[in-house]
DSSP file (Angstrom, degrees, kcal/mol; ACC not computed):
  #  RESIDUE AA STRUCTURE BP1 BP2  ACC     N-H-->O    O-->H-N    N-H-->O    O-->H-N    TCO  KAPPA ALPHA  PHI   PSI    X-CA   Y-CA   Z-CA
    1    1 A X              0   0    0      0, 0.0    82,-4.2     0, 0.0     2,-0.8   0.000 360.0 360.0 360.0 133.3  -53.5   98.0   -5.3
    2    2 A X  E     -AB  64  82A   0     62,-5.3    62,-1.4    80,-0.2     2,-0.3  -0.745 360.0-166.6 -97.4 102.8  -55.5  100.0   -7.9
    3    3 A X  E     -AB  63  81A   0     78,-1.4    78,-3.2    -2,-0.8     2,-0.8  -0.557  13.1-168.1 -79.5 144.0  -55.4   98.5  -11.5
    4    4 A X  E     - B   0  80A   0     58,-2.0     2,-0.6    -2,-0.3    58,-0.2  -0.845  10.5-141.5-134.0 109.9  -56.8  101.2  -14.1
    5    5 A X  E     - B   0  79A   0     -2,-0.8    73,-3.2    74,-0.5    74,-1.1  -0.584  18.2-173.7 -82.1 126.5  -57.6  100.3  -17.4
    6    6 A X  E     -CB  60  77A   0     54,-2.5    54,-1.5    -2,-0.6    71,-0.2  -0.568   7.9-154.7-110.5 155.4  -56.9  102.4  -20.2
    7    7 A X        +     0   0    0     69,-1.9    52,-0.2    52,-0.2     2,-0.2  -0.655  13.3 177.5-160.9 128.4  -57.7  102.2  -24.0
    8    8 A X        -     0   0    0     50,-0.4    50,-6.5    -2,-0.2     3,-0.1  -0.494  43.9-110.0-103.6 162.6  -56.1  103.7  -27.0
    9    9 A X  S    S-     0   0    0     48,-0.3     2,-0.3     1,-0.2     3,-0.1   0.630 100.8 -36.4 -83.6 -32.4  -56.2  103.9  -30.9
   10   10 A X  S    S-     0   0    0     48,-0.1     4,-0.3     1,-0.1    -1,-0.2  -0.963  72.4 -87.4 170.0 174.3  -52.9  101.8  -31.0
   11   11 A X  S >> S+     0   0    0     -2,-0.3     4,-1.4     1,-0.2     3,-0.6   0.876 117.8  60.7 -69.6 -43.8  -49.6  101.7  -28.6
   12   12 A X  T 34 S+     0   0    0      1,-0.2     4,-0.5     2,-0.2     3,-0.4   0.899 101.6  49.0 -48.9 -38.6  -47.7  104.5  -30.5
   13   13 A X  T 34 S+     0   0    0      1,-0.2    -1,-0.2     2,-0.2    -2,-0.2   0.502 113.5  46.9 -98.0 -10.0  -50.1  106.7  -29.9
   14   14 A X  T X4 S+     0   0    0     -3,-0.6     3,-0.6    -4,-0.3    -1,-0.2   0.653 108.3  59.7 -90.7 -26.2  -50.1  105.6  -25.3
   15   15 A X  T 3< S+     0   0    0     -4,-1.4    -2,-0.2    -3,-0.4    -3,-0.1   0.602 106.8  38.6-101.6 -13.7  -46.5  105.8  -25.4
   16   16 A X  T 3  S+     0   0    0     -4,-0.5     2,-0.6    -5,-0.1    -1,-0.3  -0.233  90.3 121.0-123.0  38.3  -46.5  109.7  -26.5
   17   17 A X    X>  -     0   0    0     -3,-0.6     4,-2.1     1,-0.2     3,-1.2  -0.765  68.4-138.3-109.5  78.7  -49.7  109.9  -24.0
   18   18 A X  H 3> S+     0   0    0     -2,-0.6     4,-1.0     1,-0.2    -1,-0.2   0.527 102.1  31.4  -3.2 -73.2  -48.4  112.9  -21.2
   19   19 A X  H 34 S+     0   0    0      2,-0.1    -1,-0.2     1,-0.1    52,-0.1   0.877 126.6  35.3 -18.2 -78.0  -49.9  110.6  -18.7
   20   20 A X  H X4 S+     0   0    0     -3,-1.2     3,-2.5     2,-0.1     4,-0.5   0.818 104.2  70.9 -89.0 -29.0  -49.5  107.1  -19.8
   21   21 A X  H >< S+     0   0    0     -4,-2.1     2,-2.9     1,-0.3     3,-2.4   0.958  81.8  76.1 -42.8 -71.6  -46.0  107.5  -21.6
   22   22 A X  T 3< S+     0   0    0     -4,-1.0    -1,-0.3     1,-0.3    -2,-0.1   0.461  86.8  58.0 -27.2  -2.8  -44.4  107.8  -18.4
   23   23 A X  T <  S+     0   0    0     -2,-2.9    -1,-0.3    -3,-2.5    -2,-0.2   0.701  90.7 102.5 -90.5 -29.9  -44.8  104.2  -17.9
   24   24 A X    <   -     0   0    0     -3,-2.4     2,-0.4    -4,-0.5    10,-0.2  -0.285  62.0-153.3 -49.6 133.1  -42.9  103.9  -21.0
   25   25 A X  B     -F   33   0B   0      8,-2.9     8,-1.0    -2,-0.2     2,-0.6  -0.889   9.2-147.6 -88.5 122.8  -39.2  103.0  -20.9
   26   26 A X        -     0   0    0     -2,-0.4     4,-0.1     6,-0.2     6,-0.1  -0.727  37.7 -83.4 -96.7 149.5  -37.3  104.1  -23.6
   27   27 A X        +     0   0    0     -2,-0.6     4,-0.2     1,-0.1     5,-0.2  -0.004  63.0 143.2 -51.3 139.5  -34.3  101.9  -24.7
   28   28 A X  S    S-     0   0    0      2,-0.7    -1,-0.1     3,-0.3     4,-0.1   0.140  85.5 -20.4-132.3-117.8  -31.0  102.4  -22.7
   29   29 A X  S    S+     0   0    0      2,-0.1     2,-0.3    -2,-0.1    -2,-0.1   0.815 134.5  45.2 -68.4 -37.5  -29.2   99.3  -22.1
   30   30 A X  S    S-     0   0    0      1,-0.2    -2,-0.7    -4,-0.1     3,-0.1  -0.664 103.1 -68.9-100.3 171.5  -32.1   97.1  -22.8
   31   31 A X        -     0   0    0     -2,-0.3    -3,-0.3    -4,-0.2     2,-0.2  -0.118  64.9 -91.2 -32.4 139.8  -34.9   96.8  -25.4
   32   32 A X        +     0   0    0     -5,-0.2     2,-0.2    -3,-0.1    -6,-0.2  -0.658  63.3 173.0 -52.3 129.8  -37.7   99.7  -25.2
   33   33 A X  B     -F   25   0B   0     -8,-1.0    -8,-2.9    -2,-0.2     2,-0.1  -0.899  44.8-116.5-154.1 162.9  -40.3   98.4  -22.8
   34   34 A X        -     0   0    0     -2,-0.2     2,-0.7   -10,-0.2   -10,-0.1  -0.239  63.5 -96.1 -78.8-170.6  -43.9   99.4  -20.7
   35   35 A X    >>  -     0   0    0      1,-0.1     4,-3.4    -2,-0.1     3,-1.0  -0.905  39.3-154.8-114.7 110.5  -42.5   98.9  -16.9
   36   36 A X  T 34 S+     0   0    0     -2,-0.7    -1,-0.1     1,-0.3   -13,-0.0   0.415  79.6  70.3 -91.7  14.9  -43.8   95.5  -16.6
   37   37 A X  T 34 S+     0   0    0      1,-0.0    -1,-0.3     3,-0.0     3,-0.1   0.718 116.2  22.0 -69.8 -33.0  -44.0   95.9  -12.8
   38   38 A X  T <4 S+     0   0    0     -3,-1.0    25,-3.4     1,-0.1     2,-0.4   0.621 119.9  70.9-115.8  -4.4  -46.6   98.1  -12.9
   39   39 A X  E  <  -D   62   0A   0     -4,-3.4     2,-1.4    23,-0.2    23,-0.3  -0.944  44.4-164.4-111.5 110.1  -48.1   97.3  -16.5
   40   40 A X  E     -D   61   0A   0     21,-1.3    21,-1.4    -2,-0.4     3,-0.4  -0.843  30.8-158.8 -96.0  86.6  -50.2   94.7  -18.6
   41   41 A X  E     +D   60   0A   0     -2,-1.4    19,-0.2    19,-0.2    21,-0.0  -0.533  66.0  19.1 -40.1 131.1  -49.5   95.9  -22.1
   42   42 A X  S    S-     0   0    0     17,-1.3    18,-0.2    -2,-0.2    -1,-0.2   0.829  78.8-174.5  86.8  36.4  -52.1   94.8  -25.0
   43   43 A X        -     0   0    0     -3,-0.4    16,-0.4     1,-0.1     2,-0.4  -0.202  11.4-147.7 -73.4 147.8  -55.3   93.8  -22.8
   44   44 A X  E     -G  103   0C   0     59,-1.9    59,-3.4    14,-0.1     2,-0.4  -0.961   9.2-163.1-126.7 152.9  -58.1   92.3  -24.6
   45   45 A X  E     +G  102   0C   0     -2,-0.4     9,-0.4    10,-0.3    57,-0.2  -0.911  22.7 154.1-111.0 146.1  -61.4   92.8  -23.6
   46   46 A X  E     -G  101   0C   0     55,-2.5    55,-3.0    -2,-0.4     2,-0.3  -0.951  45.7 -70.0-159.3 167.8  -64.1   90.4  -25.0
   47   47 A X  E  >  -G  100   0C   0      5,-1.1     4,-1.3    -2,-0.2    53,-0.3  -0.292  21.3-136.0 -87.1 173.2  -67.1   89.2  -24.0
   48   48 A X  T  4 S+     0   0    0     51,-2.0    52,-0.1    -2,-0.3    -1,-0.1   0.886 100.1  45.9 -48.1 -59.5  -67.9   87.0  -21.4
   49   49 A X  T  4 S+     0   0    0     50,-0.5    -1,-0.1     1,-0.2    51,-0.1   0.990 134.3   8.3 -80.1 -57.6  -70.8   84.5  -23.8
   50   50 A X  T  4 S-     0   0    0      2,-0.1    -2,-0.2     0, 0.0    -1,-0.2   0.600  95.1-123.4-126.2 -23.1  -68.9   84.0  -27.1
   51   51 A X     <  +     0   0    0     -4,-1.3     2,-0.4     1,-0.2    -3,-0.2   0.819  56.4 153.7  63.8  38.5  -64.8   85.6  -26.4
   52   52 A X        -     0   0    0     -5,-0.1    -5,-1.1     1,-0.0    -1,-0.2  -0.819  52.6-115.5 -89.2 117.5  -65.2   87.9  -29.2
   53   53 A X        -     0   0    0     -2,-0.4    -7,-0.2    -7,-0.2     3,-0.1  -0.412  24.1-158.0 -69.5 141.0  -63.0   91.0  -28.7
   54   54 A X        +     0   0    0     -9,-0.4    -1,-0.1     1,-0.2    -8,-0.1  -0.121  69.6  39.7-107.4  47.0  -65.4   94.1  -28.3
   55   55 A X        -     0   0    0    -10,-0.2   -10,-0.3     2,-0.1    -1,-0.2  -0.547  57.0-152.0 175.2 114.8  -63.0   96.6  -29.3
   56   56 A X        +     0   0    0     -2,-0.1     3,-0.1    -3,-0.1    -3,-0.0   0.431  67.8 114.9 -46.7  -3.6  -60.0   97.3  -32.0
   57   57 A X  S    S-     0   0    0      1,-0.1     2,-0.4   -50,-0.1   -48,-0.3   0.142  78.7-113.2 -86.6-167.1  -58.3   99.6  -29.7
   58   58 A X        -     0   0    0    -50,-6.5   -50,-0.4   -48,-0.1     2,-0.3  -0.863  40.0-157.9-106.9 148.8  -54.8   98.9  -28.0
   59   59 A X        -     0   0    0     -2,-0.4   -17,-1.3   -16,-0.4     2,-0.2  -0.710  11.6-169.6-100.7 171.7  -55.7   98.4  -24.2
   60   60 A X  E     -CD   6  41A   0    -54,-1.5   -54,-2.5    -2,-0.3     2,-0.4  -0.832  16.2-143.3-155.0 144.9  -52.9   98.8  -20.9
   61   61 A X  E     - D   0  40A   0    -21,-1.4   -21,-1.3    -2,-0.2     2,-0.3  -0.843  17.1-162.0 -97.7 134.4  -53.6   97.8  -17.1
   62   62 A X  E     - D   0  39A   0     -2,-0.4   -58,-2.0   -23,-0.3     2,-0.7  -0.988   3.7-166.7-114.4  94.7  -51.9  100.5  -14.9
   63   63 A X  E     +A    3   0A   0    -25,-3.4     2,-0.4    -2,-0.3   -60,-0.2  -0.710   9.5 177.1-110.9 133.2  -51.5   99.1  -11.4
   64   64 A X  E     -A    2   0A   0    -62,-1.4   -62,-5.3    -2,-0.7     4,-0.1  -0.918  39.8-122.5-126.0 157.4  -50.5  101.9   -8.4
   65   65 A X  S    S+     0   0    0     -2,-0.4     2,-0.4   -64,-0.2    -1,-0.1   0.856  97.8  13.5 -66.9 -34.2  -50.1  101.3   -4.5
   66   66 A X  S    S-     0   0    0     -3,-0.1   -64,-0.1   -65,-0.1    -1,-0.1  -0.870 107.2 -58.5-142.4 172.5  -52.9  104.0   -4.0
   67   67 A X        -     0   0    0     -2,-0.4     2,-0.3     1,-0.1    -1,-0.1  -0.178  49.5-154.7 -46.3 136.6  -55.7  106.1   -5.9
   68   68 A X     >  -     0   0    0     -4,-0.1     4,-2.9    -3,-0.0     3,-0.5  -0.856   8.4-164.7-124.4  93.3  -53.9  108.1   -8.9
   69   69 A X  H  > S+     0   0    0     -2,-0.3     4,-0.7     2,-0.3    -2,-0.1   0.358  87.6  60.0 -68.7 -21.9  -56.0  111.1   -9.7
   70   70 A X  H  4 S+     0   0    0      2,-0.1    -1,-0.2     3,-0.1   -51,-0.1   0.934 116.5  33.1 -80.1 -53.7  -53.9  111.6  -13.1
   71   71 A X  H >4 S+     0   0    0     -3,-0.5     3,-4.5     1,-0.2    -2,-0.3   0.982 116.3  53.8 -47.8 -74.6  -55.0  108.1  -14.2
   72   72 A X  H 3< S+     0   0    0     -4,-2.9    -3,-0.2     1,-0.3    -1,-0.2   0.688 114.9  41.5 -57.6 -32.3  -58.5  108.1  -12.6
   73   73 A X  T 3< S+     0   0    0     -4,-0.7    -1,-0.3    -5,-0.1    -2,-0.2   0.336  89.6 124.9 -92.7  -6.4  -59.4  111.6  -14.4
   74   74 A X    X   -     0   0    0     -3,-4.5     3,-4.2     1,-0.1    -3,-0.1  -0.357  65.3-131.8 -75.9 145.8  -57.7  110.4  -17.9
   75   75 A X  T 3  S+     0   0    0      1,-0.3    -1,-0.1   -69,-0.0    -4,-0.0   0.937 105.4  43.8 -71.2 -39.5  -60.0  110.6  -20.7
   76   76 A X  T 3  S+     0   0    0    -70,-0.1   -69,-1.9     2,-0.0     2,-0.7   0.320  81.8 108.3 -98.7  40.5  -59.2  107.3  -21.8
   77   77 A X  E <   +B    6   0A   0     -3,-4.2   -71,-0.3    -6,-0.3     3,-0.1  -0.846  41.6 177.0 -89.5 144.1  -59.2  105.4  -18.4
   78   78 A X  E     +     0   0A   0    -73,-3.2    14,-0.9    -2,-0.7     2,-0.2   0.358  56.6  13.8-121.1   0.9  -62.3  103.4  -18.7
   79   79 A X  E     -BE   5  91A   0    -74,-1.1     2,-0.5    12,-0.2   -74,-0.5  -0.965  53.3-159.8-154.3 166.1  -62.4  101.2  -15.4
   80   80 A X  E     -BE   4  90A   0     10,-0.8     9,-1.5    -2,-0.2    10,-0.8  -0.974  15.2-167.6-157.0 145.5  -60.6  101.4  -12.3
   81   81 A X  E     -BE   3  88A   0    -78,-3.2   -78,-1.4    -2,-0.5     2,-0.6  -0.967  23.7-138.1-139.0 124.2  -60.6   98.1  -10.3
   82   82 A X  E  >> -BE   2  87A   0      5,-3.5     4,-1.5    -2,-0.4     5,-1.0  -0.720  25.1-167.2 -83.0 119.0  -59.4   97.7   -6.5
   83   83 A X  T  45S+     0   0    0    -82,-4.2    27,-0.5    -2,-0.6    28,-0.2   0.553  75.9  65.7 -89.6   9.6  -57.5   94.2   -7.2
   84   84 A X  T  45S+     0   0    0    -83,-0.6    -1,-0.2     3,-0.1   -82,-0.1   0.961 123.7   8.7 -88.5 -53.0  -57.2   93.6   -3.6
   85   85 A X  T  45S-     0   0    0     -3,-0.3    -2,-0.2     2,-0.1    -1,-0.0   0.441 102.5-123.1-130.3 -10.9  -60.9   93.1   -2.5
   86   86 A X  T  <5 +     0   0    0     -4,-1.5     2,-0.7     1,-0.3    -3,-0.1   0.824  57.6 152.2  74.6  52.1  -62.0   93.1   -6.6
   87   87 A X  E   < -E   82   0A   0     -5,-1.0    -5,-3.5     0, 0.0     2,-0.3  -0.846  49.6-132.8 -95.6 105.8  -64.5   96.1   -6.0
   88   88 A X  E     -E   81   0A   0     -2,-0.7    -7,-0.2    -7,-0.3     3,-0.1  -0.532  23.3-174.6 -48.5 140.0  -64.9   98.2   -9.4
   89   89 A X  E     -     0   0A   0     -9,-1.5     2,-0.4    -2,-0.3    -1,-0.2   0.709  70.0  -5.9-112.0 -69.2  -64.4  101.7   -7.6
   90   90 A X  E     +E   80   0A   0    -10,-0.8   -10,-0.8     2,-0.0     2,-0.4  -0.988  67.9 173.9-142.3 127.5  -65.4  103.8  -11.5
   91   91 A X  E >   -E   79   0A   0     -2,-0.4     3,-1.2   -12,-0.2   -12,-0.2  -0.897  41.0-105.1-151.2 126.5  -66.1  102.4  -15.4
   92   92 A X  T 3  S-     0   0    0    -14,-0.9     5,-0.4    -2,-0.4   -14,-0.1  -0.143  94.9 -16.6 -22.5 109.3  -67.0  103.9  -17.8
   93   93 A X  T >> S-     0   0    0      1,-0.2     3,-0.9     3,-0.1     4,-0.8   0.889  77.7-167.1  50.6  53.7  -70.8  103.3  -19.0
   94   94 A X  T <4 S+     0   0    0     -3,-1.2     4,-0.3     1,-0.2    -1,-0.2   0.632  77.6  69.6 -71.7  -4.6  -70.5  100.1  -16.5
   95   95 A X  T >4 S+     0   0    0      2,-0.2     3,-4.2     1,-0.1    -1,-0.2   0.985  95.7  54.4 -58.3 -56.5  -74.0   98.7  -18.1
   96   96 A X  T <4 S+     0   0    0     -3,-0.9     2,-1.4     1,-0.4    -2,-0.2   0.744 100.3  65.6 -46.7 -73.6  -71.9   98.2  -21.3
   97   97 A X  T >< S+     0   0    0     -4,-0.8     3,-0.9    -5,-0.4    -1,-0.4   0.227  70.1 125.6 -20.3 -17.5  -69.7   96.2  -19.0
   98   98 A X  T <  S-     0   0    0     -3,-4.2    19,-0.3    -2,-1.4   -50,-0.1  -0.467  85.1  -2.0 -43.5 136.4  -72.2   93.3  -18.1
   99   99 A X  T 3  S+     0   0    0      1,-0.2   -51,-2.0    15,-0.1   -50,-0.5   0.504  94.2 142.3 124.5  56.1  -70.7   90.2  -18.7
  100  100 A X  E <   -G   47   0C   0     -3,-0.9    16,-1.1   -53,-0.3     2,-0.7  -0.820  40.8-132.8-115.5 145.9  -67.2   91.0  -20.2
  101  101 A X  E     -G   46   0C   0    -55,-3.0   -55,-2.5    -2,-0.3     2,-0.4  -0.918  10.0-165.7-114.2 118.0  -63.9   89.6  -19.9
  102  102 A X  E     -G   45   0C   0     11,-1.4     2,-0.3    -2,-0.7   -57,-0.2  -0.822  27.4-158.0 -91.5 115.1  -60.4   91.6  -19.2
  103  103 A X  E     +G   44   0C   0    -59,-3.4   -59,-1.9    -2,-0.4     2,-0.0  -1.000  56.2  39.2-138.9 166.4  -57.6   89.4  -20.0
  104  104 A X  S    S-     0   0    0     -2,-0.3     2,-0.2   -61,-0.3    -1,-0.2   0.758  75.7-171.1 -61.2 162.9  -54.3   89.2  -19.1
  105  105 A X        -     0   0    0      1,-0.1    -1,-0.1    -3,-0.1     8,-0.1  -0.833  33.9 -98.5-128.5 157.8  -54.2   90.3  -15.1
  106  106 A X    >   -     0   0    0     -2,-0.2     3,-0.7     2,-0.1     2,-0.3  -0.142  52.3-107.2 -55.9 164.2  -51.8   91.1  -12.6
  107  107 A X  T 3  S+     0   0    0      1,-0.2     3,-0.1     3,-0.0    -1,-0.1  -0.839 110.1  36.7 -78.1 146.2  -51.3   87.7  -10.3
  108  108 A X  T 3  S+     0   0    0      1,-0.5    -1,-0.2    -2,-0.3     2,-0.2   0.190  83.3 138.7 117.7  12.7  -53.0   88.0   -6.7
  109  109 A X    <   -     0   0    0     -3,-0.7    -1,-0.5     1,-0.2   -25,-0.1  -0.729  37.5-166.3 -92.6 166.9  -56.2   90.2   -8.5
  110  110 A X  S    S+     0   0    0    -27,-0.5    -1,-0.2    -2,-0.2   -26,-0.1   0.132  76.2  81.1-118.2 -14.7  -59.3   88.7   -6.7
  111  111 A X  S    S-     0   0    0    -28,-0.2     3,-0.3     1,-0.1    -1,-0.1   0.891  83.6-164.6 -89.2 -28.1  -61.7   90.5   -9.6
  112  112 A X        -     0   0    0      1,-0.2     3,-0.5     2,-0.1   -10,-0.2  -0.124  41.7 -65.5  71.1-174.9  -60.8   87.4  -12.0
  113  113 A X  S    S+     0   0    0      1,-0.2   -11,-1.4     2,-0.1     3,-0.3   0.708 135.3  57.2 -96.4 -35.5  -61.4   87.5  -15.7
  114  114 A X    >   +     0   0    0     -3,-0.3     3,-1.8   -13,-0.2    -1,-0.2  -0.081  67.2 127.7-122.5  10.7  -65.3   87.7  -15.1
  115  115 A X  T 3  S+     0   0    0     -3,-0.5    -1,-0.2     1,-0.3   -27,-0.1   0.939  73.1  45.4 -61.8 -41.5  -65.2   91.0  -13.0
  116  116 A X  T 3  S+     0   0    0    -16,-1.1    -1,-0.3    -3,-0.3   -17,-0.1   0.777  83.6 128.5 -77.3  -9.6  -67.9   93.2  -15.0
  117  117 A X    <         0   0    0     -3,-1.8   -19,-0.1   -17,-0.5   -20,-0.0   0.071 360.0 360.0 -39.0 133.4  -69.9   89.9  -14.9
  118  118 A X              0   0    0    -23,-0.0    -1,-0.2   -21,-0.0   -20,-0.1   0.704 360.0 360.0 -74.0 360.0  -73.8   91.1  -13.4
């Protein structure tokens, strides 16, 4: 499983996202919703030493059975994490990434909360 982390200006603005909408559901019979099989809405990143978030932006976890080329090339995916074996595959300026914390994660990822840790 690949999870690929994305991050946007605010939710409105993911949900009208060519790309990333398409995970949106718009209300039918239920509530308007992400598809919360395949999605972690609202992610916070912070760091690792103090748990201070290091970014205002809205985050989403994107998880697919195999590499997604739409995702992996989107300007605002900024990591892309194999949750099976917890191997960053691509992030974004991954020094900035030393010793940061993603939270919440799918259950079964193996990369843990501590995954950009050096």
């Amino acid at each position: 499983m690949i999870d690929y982390l994305l991050s946007f200006a605010d939710e409105p603005t993911a949900r009208t996202d060519a790309v990333v909408g398409a995970f949106w559901m718009p209300a039918t019979d239920v509530p308007a919703t992400w598809r919360l099989d395949l999605c972690i809405p609202n992610v916070q990143i912070n760091t690792a030493s103090t748990g201070v978030a290091i970014n205002s932006n809205w985050n989403i976890i994107i998880a697919q059975l195999t590499p997604n080329a739409a995702l992996r090339t989107h300007p605002r995916t900024i990591a892309w994490i194999n949750r099976d074996t917890g191997q960053i595959i691509s992030a974004t300026a991954l020094g900035l990434w030393r010793a940061r914390q993603v939270f919440p994660l799918f259950a079964g990822a193996t990369y843990g909360p501590s995954v950009f840790s050096a």
